[in-house]
C-alpha positions in Angstrom: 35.4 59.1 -35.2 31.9 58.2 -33.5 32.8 54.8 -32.5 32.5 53.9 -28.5 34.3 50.9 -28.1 37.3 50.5 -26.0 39.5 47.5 -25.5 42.4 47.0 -23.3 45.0 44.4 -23.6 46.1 42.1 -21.1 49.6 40.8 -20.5 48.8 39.2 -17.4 45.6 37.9 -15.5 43.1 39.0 -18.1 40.9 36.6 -17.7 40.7 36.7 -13.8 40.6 40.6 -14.6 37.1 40.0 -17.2 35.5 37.8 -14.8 35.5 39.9 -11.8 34.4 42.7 -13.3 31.4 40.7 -15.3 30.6 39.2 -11.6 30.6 42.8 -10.7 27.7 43.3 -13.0 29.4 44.7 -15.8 28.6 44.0 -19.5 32.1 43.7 -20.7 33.6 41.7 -23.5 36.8 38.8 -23.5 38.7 38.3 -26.8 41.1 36.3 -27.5 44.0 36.0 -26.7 44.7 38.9 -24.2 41.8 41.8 -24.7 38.6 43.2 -22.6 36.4 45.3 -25.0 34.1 47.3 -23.3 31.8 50.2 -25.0 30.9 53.6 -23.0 27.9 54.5 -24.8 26.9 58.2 -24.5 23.4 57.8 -25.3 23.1 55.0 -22.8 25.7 55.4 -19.9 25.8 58.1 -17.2 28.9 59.6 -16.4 28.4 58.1 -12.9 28.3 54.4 -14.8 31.6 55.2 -16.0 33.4 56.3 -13.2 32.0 52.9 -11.1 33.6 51.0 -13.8 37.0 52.6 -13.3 36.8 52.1 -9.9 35.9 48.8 -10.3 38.5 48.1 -12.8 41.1 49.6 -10.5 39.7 47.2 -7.2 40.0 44.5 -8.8 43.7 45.3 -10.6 44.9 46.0 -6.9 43.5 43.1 -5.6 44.6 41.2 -8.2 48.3 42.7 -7.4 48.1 41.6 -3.6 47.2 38.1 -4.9 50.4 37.2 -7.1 
């Protein structure tokens, strides 16, 4: 109900996916076996800081796609 965290699962390429983003700057999370955690804070993350990350996320996903 209050919690922040999200985590997305990986099929493919998740690690490439979690350490392009963290080279991006992004404090993200990797767990094992497949899963990114990430937390959206409302107390401590603009709006603006998470619309960069899902354009982030979706730059690297393409290049990612162009690369296998």
């Amino acid at each position: 109900q209050r919690g922040c965290q999200i985590s997305l699962q990986f099929k493919q390429h998740g690690k490439e996916v979690y350490q392009q983003l963290f080279e991006r700057g992004f404090m993200i999370d990797w767990r094992e076996p497949d899963v990114i955690r990430f937390a959206p804070v409302p107390l401590y993350n603009s709006f603006t800081e998470i619309w960069q990350f899902g354009q982030a996320l979706k730059e690297v996903l393409n290049e990612l796609s162009l690369k296998h």
